[in-house]
PyMOL commands that place a pseudoatom at each C-alpha (Angstrom):
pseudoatom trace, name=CA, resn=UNK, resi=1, chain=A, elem=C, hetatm=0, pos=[-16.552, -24.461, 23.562]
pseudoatom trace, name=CA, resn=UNK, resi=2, chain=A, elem=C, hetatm=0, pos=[-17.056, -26.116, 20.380]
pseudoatom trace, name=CA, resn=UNK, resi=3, chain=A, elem=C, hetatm=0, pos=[-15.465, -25.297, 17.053]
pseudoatom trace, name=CA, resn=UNK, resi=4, chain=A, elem=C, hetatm=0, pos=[-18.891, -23.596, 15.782]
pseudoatom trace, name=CA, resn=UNK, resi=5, chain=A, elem=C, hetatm=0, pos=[-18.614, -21.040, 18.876]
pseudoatom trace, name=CA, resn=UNK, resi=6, chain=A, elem=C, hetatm=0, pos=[-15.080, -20.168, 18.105]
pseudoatom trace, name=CA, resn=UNK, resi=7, chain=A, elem=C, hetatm=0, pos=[-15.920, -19.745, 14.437]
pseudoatom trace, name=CA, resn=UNK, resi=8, chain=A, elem=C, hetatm=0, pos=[-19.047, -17.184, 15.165]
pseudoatom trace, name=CA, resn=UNK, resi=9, chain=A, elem=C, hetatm=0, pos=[-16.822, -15.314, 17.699]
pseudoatom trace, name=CA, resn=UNK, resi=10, chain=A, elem=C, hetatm=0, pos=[-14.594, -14.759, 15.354]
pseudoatom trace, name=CA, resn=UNK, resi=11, chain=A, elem=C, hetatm=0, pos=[-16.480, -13.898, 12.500]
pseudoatom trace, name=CA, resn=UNK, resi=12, chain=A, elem=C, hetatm=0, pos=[-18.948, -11.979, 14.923]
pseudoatom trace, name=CA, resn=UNK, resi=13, chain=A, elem=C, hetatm=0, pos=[-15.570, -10.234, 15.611]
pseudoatom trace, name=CA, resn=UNK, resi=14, chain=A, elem=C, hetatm=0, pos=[-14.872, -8.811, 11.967]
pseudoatom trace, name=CA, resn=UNK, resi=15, chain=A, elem=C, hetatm=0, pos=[-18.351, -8.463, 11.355]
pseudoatom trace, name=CA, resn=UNK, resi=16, chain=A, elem=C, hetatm=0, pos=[-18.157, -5.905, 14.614]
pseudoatom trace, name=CA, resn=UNK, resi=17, chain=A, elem=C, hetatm=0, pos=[-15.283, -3.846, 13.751]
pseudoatom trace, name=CA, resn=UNK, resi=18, chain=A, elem=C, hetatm=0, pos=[-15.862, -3.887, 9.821]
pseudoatom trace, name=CA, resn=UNK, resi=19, chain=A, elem=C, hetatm=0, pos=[-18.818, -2.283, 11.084]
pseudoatom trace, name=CA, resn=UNK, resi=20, chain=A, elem=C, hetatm=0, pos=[-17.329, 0.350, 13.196]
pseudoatom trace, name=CA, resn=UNK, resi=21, chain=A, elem=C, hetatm=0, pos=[-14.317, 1.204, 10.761]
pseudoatom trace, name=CA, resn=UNK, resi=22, chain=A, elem=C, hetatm=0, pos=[-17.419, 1.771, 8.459]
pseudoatom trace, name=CA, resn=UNK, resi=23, chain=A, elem=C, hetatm=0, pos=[-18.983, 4.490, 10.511]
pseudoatom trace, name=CA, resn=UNK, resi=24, chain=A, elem=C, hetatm=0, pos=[-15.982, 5.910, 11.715]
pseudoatom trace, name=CA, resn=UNK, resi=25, chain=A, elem=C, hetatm=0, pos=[-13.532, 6.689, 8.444]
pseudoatom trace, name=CA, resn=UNK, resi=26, chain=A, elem=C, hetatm=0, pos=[-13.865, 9.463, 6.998]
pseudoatom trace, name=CA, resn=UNK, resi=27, chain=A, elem=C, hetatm=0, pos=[-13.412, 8.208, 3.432]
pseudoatom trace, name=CA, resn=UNK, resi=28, chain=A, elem=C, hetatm=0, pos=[-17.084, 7.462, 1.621]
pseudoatom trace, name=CA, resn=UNK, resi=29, chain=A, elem=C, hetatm=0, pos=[-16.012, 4.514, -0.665]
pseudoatom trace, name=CA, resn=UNK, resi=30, chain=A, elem=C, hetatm=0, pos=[-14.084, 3.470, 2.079]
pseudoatom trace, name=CA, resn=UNK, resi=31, chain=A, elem=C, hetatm=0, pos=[-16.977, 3.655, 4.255]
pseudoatom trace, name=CA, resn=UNK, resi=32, chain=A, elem=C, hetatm=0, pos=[-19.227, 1.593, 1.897]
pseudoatom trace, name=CA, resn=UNK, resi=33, chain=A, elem=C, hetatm=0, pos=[-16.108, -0.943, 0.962]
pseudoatom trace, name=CA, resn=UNK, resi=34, chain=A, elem=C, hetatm=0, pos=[-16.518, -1.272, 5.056]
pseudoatom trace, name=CA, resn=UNK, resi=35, chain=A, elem=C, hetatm=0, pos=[-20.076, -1.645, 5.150]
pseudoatom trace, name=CA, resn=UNK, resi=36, chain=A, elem=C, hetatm=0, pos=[-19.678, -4.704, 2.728]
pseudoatom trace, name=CA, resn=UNK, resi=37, chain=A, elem=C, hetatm=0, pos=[-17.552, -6.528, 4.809]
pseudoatom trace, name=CA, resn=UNK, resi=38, chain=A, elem=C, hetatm=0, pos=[-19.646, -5.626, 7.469]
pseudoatom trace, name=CA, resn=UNK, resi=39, chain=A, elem=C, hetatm=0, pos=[-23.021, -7.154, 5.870]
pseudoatom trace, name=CA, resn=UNK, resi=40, chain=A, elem=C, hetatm=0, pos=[-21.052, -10.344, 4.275]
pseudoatom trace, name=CA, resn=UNK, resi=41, chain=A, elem=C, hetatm=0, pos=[-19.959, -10.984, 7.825]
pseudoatom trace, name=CA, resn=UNK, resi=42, chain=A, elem=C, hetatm=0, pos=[-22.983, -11.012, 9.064]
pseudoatom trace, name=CA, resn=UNK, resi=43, chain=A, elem=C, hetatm=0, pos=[-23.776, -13.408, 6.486]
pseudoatom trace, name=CA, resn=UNK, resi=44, chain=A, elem=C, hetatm=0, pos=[-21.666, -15.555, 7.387]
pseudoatom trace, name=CA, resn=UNK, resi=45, chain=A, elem=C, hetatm=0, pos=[-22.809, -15.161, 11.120]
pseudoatom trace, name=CA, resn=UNK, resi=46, chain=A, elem=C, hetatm=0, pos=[-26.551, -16.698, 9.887]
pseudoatom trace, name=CA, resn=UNK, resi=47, chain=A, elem=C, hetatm=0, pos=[-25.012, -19.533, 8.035]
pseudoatom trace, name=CA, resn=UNK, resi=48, chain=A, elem=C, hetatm=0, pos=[-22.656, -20.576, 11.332]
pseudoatom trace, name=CA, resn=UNK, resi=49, chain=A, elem=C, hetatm=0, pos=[-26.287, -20.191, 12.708]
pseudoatom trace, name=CA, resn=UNK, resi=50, chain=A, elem=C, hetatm=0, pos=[-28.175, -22.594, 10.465]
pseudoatom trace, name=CA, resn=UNK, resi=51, chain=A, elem=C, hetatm=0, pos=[-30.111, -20.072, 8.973]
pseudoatom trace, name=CA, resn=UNK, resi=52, chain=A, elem=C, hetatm=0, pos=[-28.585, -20.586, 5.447]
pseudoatom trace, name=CA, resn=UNK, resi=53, chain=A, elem=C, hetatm=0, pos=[-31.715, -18.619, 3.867]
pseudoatom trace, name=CA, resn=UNK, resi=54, chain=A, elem=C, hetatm=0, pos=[-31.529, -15.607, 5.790]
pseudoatom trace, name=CA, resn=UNK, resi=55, chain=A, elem=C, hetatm=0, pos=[-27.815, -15.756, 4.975]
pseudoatom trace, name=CA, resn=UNK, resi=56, chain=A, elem=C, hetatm=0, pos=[-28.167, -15.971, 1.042]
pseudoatom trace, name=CA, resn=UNK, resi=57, chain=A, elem=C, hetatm=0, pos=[-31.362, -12.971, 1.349]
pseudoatom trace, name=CA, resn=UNK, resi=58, chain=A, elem=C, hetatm=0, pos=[-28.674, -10.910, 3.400]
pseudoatom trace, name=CA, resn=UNK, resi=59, chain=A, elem=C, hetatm=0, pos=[-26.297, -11.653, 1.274]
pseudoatom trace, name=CA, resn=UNK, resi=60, chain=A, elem=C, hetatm=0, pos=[-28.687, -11.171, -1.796]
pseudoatom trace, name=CA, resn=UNK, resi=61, chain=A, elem=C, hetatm=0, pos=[-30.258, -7.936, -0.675]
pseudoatom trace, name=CA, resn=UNK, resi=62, chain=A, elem=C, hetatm=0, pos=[-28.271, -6.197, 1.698]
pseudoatom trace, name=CA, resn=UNK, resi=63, chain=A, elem=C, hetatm=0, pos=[-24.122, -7.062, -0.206]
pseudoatom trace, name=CA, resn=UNK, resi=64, chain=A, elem=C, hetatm=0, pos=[-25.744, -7.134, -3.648]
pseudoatom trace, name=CA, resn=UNK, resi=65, chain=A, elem=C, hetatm=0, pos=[-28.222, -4.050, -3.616]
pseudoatom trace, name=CA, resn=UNK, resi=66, chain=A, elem=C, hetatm=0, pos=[-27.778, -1.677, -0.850]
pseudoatom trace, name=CA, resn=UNK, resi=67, chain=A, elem=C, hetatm=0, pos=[-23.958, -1.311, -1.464]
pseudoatom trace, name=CA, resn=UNK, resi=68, chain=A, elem=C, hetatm=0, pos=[-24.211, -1.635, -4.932]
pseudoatom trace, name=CA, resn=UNK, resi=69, chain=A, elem=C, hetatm=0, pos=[-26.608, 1.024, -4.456]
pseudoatom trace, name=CA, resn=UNK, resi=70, chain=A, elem=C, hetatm=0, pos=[-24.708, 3.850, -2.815]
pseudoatom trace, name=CA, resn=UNK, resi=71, chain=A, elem=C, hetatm=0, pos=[-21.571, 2.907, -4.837]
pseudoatom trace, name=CA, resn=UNK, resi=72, chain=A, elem=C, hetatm=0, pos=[-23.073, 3.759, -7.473]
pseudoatom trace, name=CA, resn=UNK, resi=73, chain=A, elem=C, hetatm=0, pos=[-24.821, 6.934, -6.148]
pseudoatom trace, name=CA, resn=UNK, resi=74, chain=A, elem=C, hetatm=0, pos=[-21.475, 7.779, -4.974]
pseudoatom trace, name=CA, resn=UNK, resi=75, chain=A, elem=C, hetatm=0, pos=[-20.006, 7.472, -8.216]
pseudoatom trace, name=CA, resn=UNK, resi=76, chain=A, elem=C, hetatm=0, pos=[-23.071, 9.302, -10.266]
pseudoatom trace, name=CA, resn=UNK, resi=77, chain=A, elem=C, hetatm=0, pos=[-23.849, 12.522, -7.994]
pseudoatom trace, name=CA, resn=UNK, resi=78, chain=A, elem=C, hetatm=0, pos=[-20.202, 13.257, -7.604]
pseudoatom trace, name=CA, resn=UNK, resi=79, chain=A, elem=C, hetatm=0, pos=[-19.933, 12.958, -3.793]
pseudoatom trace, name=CA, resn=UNK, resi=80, chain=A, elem=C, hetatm=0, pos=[-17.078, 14.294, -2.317]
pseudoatom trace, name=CA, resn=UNK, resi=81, chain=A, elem=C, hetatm=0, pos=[-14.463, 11.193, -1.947]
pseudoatom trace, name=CA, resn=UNK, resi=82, chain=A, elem=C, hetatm=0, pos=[-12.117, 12.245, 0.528]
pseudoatom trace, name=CA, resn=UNK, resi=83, chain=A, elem=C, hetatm=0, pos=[-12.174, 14.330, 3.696]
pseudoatom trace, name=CA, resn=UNK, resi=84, chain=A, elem=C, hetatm=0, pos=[-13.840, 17.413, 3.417]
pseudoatom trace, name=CA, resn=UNK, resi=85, chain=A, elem=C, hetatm=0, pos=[-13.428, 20.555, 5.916]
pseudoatom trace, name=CA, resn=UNK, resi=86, chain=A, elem=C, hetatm=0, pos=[-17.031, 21.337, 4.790]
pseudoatom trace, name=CA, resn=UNK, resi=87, chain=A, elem=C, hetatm=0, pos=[-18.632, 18.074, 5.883]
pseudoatom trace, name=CA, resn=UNK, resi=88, chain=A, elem=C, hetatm=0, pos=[-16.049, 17.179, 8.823]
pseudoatom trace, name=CA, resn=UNK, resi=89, chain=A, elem=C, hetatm=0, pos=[-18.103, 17.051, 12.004]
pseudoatom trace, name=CA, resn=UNK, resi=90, chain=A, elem=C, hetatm=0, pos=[-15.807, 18.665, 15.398]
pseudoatom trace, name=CA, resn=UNK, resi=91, chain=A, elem=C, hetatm=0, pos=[-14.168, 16.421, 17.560]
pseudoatom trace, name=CA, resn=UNK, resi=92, chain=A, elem=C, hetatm=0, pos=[-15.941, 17.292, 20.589]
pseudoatom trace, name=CA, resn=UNK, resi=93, chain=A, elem=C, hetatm=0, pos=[-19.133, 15.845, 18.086]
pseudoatom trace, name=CA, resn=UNK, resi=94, chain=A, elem=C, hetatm=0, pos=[-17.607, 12.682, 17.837]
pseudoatom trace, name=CA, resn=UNK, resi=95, chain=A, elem=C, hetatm=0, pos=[-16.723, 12.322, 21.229]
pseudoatom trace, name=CA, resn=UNK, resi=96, chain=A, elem=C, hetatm=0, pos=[-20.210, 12.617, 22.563]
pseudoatom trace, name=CA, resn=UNK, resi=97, chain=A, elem=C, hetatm=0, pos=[-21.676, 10.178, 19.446]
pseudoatom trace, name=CA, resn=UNK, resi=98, chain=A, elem=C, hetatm=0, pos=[-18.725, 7.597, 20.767]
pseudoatom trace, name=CA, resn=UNK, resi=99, chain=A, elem=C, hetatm=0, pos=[-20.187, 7.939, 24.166]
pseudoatom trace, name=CA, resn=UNK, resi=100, chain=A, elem=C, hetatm=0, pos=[-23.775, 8.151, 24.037]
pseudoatom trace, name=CA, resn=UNK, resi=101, chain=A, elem=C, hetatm=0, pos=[-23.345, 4.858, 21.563]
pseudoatom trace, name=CA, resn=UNK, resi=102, chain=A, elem=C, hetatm=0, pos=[-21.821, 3.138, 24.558]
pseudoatom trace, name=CA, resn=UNK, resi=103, chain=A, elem=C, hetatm=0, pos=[-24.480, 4.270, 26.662]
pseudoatom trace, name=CA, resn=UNK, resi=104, chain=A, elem=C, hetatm=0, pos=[-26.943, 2.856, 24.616]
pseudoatom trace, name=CA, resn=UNK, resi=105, chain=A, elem=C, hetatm=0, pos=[-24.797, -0.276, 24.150]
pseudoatom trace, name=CA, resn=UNK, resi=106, chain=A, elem=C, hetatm=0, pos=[-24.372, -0.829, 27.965]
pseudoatom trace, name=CA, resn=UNK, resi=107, chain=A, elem=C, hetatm=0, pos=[-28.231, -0.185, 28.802]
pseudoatom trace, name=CA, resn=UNK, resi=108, chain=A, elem=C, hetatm=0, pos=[-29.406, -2.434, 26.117]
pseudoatom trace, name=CA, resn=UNK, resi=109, chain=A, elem=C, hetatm=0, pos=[-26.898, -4.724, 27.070]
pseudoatom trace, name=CA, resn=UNK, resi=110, chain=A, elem=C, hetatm=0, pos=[-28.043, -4.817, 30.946]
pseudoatom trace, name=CA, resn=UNK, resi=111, chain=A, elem=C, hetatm=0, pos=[-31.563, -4.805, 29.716]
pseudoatom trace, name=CA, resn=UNK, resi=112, chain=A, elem=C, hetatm=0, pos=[-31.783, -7.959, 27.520]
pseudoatom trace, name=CA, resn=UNK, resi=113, chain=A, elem=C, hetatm=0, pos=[-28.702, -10.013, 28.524]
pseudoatom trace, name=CA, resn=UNK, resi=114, chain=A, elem=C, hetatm=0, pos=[-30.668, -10.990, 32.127]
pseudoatom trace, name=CA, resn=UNK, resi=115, chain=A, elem=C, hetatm=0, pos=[-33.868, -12.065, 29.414]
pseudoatom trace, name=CA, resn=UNK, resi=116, chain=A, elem=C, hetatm=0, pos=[-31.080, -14.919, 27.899]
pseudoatom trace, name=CA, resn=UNK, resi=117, chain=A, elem=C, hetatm=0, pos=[-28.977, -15.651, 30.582]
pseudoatom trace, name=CA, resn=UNK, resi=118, chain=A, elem=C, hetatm=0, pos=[-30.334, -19.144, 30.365]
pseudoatom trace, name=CA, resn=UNK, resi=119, chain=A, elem=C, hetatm=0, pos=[-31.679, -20.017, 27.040]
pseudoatom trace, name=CA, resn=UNK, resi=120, chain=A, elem=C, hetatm=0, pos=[-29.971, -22.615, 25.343]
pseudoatom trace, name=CA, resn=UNK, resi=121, chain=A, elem=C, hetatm=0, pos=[-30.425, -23.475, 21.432]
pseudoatom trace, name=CA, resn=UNK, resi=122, chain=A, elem=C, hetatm=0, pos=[-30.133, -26.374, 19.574]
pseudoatom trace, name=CA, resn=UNK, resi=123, chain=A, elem=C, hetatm=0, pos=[-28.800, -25.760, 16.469]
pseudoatom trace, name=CA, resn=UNK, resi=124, chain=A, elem=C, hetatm=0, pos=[-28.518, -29.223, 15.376]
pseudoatom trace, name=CA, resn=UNK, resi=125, chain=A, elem=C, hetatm=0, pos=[-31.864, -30.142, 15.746]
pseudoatom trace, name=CA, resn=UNK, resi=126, chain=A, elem=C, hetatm=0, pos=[-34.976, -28.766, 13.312]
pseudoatom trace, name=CA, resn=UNK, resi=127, chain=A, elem=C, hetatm=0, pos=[-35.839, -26.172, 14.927]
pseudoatom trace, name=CA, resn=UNK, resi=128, chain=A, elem=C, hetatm=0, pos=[-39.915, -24.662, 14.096]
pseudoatom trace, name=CA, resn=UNK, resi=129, chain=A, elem=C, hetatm=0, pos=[-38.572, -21.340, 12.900]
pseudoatom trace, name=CA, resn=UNK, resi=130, chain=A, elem=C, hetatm=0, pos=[-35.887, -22.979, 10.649]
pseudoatom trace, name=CA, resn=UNK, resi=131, chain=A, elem=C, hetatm=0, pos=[-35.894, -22.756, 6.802]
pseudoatom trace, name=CA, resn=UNK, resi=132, chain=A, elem=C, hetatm=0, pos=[-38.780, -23.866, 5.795]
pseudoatom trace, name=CA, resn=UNK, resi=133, chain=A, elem=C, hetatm=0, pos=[-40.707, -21.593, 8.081]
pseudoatom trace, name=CA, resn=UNK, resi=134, chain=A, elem=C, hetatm=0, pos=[-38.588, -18.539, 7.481]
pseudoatom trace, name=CA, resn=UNK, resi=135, chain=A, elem=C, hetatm=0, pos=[-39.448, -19.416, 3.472]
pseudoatom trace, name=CA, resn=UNK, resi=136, chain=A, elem=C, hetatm=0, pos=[-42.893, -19.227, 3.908]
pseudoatom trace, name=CA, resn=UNK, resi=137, chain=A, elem=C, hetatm=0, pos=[-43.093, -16.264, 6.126]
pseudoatom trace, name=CA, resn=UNK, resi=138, chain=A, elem=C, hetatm=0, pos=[-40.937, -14.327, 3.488]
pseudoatom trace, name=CA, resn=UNK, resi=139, chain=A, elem=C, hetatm=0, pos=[-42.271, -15.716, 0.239]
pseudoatom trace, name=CA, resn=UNK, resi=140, chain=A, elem=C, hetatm=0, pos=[-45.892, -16.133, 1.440]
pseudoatom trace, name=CA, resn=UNK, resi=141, chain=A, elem=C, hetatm=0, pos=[-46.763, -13.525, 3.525]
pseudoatom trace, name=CA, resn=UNK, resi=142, chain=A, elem=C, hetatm=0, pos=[-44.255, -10.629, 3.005]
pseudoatom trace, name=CA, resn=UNK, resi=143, chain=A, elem=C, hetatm=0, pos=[-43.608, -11.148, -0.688]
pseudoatom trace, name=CA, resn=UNK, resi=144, chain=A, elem=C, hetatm=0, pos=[-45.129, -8.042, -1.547]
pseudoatom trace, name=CA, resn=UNK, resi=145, chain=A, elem=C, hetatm=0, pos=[-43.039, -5.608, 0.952]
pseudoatom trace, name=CA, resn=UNK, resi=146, chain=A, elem=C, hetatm=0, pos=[-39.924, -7.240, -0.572]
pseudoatom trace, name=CA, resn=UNK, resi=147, chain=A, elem=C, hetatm=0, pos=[-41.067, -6.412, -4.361]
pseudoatom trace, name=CA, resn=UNK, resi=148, chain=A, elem=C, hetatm=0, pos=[-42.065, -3.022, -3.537]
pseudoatom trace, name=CA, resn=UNK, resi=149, chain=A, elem=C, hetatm=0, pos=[-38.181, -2.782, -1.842]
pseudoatom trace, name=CA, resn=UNK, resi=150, chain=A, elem=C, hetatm=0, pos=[-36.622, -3.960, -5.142]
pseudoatom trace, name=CA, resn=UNK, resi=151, chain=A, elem=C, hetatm=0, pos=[-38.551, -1.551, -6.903]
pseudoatom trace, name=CA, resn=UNK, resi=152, chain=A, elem=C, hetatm=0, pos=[-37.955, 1.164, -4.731]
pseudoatom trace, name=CA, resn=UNK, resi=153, chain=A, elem=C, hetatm=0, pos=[-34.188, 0.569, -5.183]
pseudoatom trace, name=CA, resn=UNK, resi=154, chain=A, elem=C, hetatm=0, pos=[-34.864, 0.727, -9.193]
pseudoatom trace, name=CA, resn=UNK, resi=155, chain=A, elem=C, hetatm=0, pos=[-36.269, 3.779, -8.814]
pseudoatom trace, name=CA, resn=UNK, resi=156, chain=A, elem=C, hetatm=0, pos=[-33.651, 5.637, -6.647]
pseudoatom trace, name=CA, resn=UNK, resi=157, chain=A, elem=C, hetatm=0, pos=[-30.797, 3.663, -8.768]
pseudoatom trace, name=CA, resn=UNK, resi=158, chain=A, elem=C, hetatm=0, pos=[-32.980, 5.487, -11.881]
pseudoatom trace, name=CA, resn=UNK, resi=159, chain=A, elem=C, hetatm=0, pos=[-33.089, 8.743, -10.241]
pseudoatom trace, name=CA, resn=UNK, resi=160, chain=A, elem=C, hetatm=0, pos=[-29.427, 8.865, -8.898]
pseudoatom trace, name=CA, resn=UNK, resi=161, chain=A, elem=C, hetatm=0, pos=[-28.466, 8.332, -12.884]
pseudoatom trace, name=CA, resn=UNK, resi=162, chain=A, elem=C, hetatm=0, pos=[-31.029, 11.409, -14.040]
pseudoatom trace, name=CA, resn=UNK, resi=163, chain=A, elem=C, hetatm=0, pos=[-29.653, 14.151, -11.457]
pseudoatom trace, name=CA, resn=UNK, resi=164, chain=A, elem=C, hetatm=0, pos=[-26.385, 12.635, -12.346]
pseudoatom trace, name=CA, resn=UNK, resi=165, chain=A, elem=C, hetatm=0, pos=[-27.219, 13.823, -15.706]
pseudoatom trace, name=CA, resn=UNK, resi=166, chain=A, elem=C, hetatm=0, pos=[-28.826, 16.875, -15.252]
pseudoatom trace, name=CA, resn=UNK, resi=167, chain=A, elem=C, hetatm=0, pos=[-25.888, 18.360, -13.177]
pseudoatom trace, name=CA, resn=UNK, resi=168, chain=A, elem=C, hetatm=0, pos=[-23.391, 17.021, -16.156]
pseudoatom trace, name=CA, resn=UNK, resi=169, chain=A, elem=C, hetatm=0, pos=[-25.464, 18.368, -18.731]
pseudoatom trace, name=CA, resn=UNK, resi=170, chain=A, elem=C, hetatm=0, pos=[-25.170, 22.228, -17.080]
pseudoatom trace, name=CA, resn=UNK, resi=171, chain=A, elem=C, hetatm=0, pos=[-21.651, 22.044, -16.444]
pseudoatom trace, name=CA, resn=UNK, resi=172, chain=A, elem=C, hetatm=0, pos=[-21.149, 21.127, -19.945]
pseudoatom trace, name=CA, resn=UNK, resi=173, chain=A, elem=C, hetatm=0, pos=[-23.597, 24.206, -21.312]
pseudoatom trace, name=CA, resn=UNK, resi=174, chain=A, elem=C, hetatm=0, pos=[-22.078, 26.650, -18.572]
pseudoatom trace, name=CA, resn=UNK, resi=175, chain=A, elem=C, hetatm=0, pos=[-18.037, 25.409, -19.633]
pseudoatom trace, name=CA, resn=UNK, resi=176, chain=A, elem=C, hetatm=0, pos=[-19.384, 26.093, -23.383]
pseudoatom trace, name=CA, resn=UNK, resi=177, chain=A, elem=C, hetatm=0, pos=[-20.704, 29.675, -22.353]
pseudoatom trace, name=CA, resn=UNK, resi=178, chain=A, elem=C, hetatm=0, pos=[-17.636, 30.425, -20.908]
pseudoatom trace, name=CA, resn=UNK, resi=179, chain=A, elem=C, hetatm=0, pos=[-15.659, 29.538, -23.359]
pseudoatom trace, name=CA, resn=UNK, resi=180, chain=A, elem=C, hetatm=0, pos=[-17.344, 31.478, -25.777]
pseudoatom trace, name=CA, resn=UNK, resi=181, chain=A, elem=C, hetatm=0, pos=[-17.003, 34.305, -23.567]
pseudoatom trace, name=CA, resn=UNK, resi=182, chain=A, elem=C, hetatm=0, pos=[-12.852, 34.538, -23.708]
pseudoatom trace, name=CA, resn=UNK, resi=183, chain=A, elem=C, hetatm=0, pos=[-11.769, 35.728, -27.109]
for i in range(1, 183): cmd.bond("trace and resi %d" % i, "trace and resi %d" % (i + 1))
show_as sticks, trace
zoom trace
């Protein structure tokens, strides 16, 4: 086992229960505070990898828009923070999510694990999918699907500020009515 293998295990390890703490609190910043760690782990799993491009776009798009993203929705709709008795799902809900996650886990698992039992890579070596490949596939050919991605995130960053708005501005003109009301 080499000192590259013990470094992906491990951060393949954070990256693995960053994710689960992030689906399973029940705190929403927390949640998204999780889901960064999560997706800067993974990060970190493509650059042990050799895949230092697909690191930095993961890190650029995923860490610096997506999260960024519903932080900031979070913070401009008014989201409920904390636990809510509302929105709590049962715990005879989560039980059966927990399981039927592992059950897709295990059959996926004993699906495609046989497929790699004996593929070996070499991640020394220049490999015909490396970066320079992966760069021209992305920047080339899918260009477009990434611009229309950014824009879409403009325009639901855009949107999330207007309703934000909207909902502040009739507060404010329904706490003025009242107040008018009361002598």
């Amino acid at each position: 086992m080499t000192t590259r293998d013990i470094v992906f295990a491990a951060v393949g390890a954070i990256t693995a229960l960053s994710a689960l703490l992030s689906v399973t609190t029940k705190h929403v910043v927390h949640s998204a505070l999780w889901l960064l760690v999560s997706l800067g782990t993974l990060a970190g799993c493509y650059l042990v990898l050799g895949q230092e491009l697909v690191g930095l776009v993961q890190l650029l798009v995923y860490v610096g828009a997506i999260v960024v993203l519903v932080l900031f929705a979070l913070m401009l709709t008014r989201a409920p923070i904390g636990p809510h008795a509302e929105i709590d799902t049962p715990a005879w809900q989560r039980v059966v999510g927990a399981v039927l996650g592992a059950a897709t886990t295990v059959l996926l698992a004993a699906l495609l694990l046989p497929l790699f039992s004996g593929v070996t890579v070499d991640l020394d070596g220049g490999a015909p999918g490396g970066t320079p490949a992966i760069a021209q596939a992305v920047f080339g050919t899918w260009v477009w699907p990434f611009e229309l991605l950014s824009v879409l995130l403009l325009v639901a960053l855009i949107g999330a500020f207007a309703v934000s708005r909207l909902v502040l501005r009739r507060e404010d003109e329904s706490s003025a009515a009242r107040s008018e009301v009361r002598p």
